[in-house]
C-alpha distance (Angstrom), angle and dihedral (degrees) to the residues before:
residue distance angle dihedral
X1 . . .
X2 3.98 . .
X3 3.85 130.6 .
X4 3.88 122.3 -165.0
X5 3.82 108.0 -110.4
X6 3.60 108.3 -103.6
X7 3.85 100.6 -22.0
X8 3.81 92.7 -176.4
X9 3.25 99.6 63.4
X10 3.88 87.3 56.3
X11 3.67 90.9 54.7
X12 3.65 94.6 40.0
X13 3.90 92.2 59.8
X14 3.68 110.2 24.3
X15 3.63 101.2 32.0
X16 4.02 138.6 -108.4
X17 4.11 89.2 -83.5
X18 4.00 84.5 54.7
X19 4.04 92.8 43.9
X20 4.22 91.7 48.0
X21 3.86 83.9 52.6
X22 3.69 94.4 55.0
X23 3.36 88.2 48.3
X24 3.44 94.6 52.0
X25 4.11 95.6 49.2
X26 4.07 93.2 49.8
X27 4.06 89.9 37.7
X28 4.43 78.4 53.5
X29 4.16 94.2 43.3
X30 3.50 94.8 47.8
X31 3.69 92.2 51.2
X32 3.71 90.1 50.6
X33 3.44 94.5 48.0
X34 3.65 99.9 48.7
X35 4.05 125.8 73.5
X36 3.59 132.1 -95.0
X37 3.93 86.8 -108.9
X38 3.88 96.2 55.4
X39 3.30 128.7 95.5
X40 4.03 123.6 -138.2
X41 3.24 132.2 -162.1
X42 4.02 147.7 162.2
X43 3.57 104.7 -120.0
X44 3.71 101.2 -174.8
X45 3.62 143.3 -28.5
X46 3.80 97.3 -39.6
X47 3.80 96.1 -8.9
X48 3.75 122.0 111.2
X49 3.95 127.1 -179.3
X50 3.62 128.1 -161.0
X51 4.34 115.2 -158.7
X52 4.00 101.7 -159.4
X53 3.92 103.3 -168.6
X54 3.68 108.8 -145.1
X55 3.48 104.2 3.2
X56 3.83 125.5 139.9
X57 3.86 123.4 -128.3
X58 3.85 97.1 -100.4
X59 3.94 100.1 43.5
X60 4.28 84.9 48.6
X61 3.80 82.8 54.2
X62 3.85 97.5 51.0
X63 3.75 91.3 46.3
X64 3.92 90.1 45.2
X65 4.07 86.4 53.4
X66 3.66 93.2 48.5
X67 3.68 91.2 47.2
X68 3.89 83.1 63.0
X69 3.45 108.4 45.0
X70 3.84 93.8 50.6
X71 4.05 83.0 51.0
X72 4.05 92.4 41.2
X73 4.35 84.2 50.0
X74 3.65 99.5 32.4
X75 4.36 84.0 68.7
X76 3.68 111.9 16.8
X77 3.97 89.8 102.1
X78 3.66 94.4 52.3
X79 4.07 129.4 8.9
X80 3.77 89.3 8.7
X81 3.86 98.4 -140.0
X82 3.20 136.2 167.8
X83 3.65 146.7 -169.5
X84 4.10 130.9 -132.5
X85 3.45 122.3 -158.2
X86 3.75 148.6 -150.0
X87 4.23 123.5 -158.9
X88 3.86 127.9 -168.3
X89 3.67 133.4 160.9
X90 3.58 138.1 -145.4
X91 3.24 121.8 -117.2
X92 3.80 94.8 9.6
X93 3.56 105.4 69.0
X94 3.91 104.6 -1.1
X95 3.77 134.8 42.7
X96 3.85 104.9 -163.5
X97 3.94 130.3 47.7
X98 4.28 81.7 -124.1
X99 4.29 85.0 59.6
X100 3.91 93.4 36.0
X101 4.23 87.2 62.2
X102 3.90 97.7 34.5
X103 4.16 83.6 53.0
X104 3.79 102.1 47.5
X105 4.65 79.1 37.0
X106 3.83 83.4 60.9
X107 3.88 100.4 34.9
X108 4.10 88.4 49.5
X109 3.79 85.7 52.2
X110 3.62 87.4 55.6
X111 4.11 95.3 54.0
X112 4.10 82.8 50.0
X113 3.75 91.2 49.7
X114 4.02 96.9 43.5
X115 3.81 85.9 49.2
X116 3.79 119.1 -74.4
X117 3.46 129.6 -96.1
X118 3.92 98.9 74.5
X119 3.41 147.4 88.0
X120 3.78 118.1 -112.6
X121 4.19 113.0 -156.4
X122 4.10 107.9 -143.3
């Protein structure tokens, strides 16, 4: 799970047209960044979620991370935004695809809390 970093504020100074574009560039890197195999999606407003099928806690983390940093460099010149991020795993810490969201929910809560701009491991 991944949230754009204070989204708002984006909207709120640069207008709605300049907001859908971000959108549009991170919805674009995290579709080149991910595998054939995965499955993107927006989630929600500003929310995104990628479903890696058979992927193992540490590899989900690497490809969160570089999900990130291609965000974090993609805008640091201009808008300056930013993306937090939430990762969970299936079996490993939940046993249902209603758990698997609610953990990587609560772990992406965590990056917000400890500061934005990270990726926080469940």
């Amino acid at each position: 799970m991944m949230d754009i970093d204070d989204f708002k504020q984006v909207n709120d100074s640069y207008g709605h047209p300049e907001g859908d574009r971000v959108l549009s560039e991170i919805s674009t890197l995290i579709l080149k960044t991910a595998r054939d195999l995965d499955i993107c999606s927006r989630y929600g407003g500003e929310e995104f979620a990628v479903i890696l099928p058979q992927t193992g806690h540490q590899e989900a983390l690497r490809l969160a991370e570089r999900i990130r940093k291609r965000v974090e460099n993609r805008f640091k010149k201009d808008l300056n935004v930013t993306i937090s991020l939430g990762v969970a795993t299936c079996p490993r810490v939940a046993k249902s695809a209603e758990a698997l969201v609610s953990k990587a929910d609560k772990a992406l809560f965590q990056s917000k809390k400890r500061g934005k701009n990270r990726v926080t491991l469940s």
